[in-house]
N, C-alpha and C positions, 0 to 999 in steps of 0.2 A: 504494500500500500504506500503511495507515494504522498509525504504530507510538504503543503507549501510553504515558503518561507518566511510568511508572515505567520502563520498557527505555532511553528517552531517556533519563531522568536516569543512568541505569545505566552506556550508552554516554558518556557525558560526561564521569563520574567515572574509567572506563576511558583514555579515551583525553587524559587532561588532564594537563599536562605536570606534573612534579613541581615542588615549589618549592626555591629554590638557595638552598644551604646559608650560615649565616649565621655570623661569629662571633659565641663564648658571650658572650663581654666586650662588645664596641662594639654588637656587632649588626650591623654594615656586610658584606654578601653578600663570602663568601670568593670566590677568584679559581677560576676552575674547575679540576678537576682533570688530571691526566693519564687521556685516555679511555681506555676498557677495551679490552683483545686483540679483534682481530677474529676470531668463531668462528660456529660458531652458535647459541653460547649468548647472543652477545650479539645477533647480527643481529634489528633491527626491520623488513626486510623484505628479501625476495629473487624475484627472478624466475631461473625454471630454465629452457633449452628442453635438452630430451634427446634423442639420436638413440634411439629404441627399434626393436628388433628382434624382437617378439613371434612365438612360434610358436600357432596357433590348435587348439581340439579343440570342435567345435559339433555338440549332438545336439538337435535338434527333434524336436516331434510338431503339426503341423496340425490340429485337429478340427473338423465341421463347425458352422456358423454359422447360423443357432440352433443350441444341441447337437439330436440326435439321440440319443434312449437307446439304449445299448446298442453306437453305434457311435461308433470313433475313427479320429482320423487315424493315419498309417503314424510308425511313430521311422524317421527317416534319422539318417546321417552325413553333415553338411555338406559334408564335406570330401571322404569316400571313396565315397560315395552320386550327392554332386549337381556333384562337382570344382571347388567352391571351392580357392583357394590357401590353403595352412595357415600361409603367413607372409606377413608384408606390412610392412616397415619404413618409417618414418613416423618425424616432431619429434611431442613431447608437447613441454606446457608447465603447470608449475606455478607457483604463487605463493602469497608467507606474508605477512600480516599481526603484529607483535605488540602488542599493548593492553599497557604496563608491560614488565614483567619475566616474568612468569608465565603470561598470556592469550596463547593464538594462535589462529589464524584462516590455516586453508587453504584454495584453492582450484585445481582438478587436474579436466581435460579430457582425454577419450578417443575419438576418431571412430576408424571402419574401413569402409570400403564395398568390400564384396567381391563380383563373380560372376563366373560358371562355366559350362559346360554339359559335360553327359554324359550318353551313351544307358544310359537304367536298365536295371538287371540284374533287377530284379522288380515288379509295380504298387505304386504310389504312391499313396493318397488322402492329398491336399492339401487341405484345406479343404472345399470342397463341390466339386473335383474326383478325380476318380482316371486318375492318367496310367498307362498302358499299358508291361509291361515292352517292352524295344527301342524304345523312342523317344528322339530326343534331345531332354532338358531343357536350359531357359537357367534361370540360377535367380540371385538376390543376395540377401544380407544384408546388409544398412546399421543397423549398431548405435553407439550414441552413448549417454559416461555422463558426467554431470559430479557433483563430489563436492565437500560444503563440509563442514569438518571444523575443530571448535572442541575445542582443550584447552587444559585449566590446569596447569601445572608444580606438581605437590604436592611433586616434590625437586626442587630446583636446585642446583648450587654453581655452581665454576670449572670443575669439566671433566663433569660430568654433571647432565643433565635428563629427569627422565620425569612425565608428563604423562598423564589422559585425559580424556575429555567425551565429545562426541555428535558423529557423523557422519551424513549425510544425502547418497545417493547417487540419482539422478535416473537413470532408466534410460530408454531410447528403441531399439525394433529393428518396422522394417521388412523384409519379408520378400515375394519374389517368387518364383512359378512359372510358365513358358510353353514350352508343348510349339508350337512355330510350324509342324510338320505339320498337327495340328489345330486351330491357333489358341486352345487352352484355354489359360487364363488365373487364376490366383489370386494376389492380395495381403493379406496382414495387416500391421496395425501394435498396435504394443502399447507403453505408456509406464507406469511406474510407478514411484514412489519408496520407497526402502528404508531405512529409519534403519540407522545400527551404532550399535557400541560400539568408541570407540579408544582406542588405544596407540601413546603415543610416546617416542622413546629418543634422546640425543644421549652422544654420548663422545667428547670433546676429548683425542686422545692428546699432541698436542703442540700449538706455536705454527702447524703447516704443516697438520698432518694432523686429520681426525674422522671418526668411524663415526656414521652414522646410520640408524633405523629404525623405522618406523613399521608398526601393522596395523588393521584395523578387522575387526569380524566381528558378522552378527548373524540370527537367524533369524525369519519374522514368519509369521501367519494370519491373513486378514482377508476377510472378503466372497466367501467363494470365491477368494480369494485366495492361494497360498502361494510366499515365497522364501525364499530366503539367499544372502550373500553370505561372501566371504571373499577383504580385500584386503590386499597385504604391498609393502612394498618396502624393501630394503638396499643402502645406499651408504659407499662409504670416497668422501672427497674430498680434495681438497688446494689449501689456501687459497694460490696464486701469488702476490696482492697484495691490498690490504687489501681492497678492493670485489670483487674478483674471483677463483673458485674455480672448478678441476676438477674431473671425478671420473668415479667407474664404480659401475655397480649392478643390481641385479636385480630385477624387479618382474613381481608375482604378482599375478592376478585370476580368483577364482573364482567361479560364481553358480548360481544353481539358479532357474526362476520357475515356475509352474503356476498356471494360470487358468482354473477350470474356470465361470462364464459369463460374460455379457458378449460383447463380439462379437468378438473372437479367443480363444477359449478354445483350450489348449494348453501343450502344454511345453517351456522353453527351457533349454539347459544351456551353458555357454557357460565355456572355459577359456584364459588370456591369461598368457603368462608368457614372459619374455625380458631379455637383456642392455640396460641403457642405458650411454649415455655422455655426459654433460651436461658443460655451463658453467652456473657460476649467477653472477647479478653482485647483491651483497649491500649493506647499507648498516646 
């Protein structure tokens, strides 16, 4: 990847350490200070891994490939249609970067590979098949999102920072059906990237404790293309020692995709939301 010489210079002047403070009189570099409370308003980076326990709500619609006017594929319920499991507990793992004072730089991973089988209650057209009510389907879902997410603190102090910029969330979902009576068979995959718009929020209630809270949310059209997203999470932690913090939180993910050509045209609606409970080890 080739980057220009102005983004260079850009990142350079970001991430260049400050110069130490001099006295007014001699000039001769003062002796360093006593460093600042460890929060997260000062941490220059952290790694999280979270126990997540998301509950799932997924509605697809398959249509056939090339379209066909006039016809579409069937909306199922993932869950209550094709017997996917609607929870699936799993580690996430996030990470922050800070450029200075003010610049951050997130980055935050999501995989889930789920399937199921169940004898349908009505036909099915899948794609360029249509499975038969009373059969039993095997079916999976393998969705994968990763998200990098830049903001700049327009307020900071001692005990609050709120910040926005741009997020960039990276979507990927695979999708399978197989009626193995009659050996019928569909797969789609579909990958697309979604910009937001974020929000972020830090509140230092004390030396021990902080609330934190971030969202992004953004809706786009493009090429036959249409989504949205909408992502949240809120955490209380508690800073145990100076590198090292617990906590508990909640985290929200909502999406909308429609693709009407191309060679998975169709509908993805996809809902994620559940308890976490992390360690982050900070610096």
């Amino acid at each position: 990847m080739r980057i220009s010489l102005p983004l260079a210079v850009f990142l350079l002047v970001l991430a260049a350490p400050a110069r130490a403070e001099r006295d007014p009189q001699s000039g001769a570099p003062l002796p360093p200070g006593k460093p600042p409370p460890a929060n997260p308003i000062t941490d220059h980076f952290f790694a999280q891994a979270a126990f997540f326990d998301p509950r799932f709500n997924t509605n697809l619609r398959v249509d056939p490939s090339p379209p066909i006017p006039g016809v579409m594929g069937t909306p199922v319920n993932a869950e209550d249609d094709l017997g996917l499991p609607d929870r699936q507990p799993q580690v996430t793992v996030e990470l922050m970067f800070r450029m200075r004072n003010r610049n951050k730089v997130r980055l935050g991973y999501f995989e889930s590979n789920r399937s199921g089988s169940k004898v349908l209650e009505n036909d099915v057209r899948f794609g360029n098949e249509i499975f038969a009510h009373g059969e039993l389907v095997d079916s999976s879902i393998n969705f994968r999102m990763f998200d990098l997410t830049y903001t700049y603190s327009f307020y900071r102090s001692d005990r609050f920072e709120i910040g926005t910029g741009l997020a960039a969330y990276f979507v990927q979902l695979d999708a399978m059906g197989l009626v193995p009576a009659t050996f019928q068979q569909q797969s789609v995959s579909a990958a697309e990237p979604i910009p937001a718009l974020p929000l972020d929020f830090t509140w230092v209630i004390s030396s021990r404790f902080a609330v934190t809270a971030r969202g992004a949310y953004m809706t786009a059209t493009l090429n036959g293309f249409h989504g949205w997203i909408v992502d949240s999470e809120e955490t209380i932690q508690y800073r145990w020692l100076r590198n090292f913090a617990i906590g508990l939180g909640y985290t929200s993910t909502r999406m909308s995709l429609t693709k009407s050509t191309g060679s998975s045209p169709g509908v993805f609606g996809l809902s994620i939301g559940g308890l976490e409970a992390f360690v982050r080890f900070s610096f």
